[in-house]
C-alpha positions, 0 to 999 in steps of 0.5 A, a space after each residue: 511503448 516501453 514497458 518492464 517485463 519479467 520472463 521468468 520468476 526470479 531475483 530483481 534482475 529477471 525485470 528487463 525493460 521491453 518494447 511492447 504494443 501501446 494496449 487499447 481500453 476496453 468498455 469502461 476503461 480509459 487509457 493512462 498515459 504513466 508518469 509514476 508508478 509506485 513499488 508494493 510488496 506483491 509486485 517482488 512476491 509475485 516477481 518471485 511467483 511467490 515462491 516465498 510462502 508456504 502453501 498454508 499461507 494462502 489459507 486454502 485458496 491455492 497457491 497463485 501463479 504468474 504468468 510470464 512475461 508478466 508487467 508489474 505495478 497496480 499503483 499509477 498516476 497519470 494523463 487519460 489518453 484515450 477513453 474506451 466505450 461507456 466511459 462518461 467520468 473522464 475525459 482525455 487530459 485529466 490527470 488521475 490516478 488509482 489502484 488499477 484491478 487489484 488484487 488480480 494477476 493476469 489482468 493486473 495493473 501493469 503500470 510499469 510502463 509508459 501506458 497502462 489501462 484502467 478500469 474508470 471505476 478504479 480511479 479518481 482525478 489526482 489534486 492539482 497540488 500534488 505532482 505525479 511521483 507523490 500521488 502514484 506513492 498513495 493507492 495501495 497503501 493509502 487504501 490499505 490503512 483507509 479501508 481498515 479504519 473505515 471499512 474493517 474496524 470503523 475507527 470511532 474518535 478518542 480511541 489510542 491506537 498503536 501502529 506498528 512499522 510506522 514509517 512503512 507504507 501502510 503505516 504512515 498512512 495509518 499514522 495520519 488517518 487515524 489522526 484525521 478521526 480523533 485518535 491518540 496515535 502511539 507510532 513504533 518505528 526505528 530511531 531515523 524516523 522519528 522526526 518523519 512519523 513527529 511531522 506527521 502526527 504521531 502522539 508518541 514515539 517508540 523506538 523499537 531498538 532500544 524500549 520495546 513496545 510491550 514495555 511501554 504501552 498499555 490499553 490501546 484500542 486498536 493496534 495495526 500491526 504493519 509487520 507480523 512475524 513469529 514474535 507478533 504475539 507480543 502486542 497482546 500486551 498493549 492491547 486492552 481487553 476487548 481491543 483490537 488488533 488488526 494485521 496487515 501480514 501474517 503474524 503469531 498472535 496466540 489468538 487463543 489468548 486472544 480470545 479469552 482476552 476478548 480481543 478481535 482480529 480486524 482486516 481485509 484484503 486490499 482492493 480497488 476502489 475509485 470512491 474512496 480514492 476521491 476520499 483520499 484525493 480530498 485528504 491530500 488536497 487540504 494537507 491531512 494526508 501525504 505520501 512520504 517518499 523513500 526515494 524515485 527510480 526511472 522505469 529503466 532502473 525498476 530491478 534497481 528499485 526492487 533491490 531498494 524495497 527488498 533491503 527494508 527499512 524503508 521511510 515510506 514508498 519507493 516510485 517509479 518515474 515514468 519520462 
């Protein structure tokens, strides 16, 4: 089969694509058959052997490592072609797809290629009415904001909740899902998406070049804040006393302040999970949720595809297309 592979760490164009073995699933596994596979920014710090943080970054844990040549991608939809022992759920011909062994790098995703395993746990059936490049544009993100307002912060109705880089990933699918729990979303973005992040749900607008968000917003419950950085800090002001703000990236919050203020900080680390893809699966199915697409590249073209992803400013996800 085809598959993209990087040698060594390096700019987009380490990625090359390879003939490779066709890779058999193990217990619990199925086969997938890829025909899309969507970009997340692990897939370029990893490509980078993440050569881009500092060691506190990683908060103790050590500095992770790739091991070369290494196959991006943890975000797939797909056919099952084959089903390994003890798998019972799915059956060859089923369309699925799912986050597949996330956060993990030697035994990752891999779903820059024609064929990919998965453990079954990892994935759910992929609805009828949404075709492969969109749902392949889901997992990663779709469970980032999923688990953040389901798991990490519980997301009650009624509350005014800010999101920060709004027609990123992570943050058109926090647009929408906290709609579908009863929130008033104020959306901060740049002055193209407005009209995307309007259709999508979004309450307010805040173009971020011309009114600053700590200007113009008060009393939020719950900021998600998509983009972190040194100047983070500066949502401090939107939040009420006793809110909450949940970081998506590293970011300067002066928690110090924080604390006085009584504000929580709220957040997790991103990882598989087949349940709550089925939830995300009904969401897609009944129209509450959908994937913005910032544009599809074939699999050959995936260092072209990086290049796209490190530009930013990006309306949503960028997929592979896997013929």
């Amino acid at each position: 089969m085809k598959a993209i592979r990087a040698h060594g760490p390096g700019d987009p164009g380490v990625l090359v694509l390879d003939e490779v073995p066709v890779p058999e699933p193990g217990p619990g596994d199925v086969l997938i058959r890829v025909h899309a596979a969507c970009l997340n920014p692990p897939d370029w710090y990893a490509r980078r052997d993440f050569a881009m943080f500092a060691d506190e970054h990683f908060a103790g844990q050590g500095r992770p490592h790739v091991r070369f040549p290494w196959t991006p991608g943890s975000d797939a939809s797909g056919v099952v072609a084959a089903v390994g022992p003890g798998v019972t759920g799915f059956a060859v011909g089923d369309a699925v797809f799912g986050l597949i062994r996330f956060p993990g790098l030697d035994n990752g995703g891999r779903a820059y290629a024609e064929y990919t395993t998965a453990p079954a746990a990892h994935l759910a059936r992929k609805p009828p009415s949404v075709d492969h490049v969109h749902a392949a544009a889901v997992p990663m993100a779709g469970l980032t904001a999923y688990q953040y307002l389901v798991d990490h912060i519980r997301l009650p109705a009624g509350q005014k909740v800010l999101v920060n880089g709004a027609a990123g990933g992570v943050g058109h699918f926090a647009v929408q899902l906290a709609k579908t729990r009863g929130a008033h979303v104020v959306a901060v973005a740049s002055s193209r998406h407005e009209g995307f992040l309007r259709d999508l749900g979004a309450d307010e607008y805040i173009d971020y070049t011309a009114t600053a968000a700590e200007d113009a917003v008060r009393d939020a419950d719950l900021v998600i804040d998509t983009v972190g950085g040194p100047d983070a800090h500066r949502f401090l002001a939107t939040v009420k006393d006793g809110g909450t703000i949940s970081p998506v990236l590293h970011g300067d919050y002066h928690r110090e302040e924080a604390a006085r203020r009584g504000i929580q900080f709220r957040s997790g680390q991103v990882h598989s999970d087949g349940a709550q893809m089925a939830e995300l699966a009904a969401l897609l199915a009944d129209g509450s949720l959908r994937a913005g697409i910032d544009s599809v590249y074939d699999l050959a073209d995936a260092a072209k595809a990086h290049e796209r992803a490190e530009g930013g400013h990006i309306q949503g996800k960028i997929v592979l297309s896997v013929p």
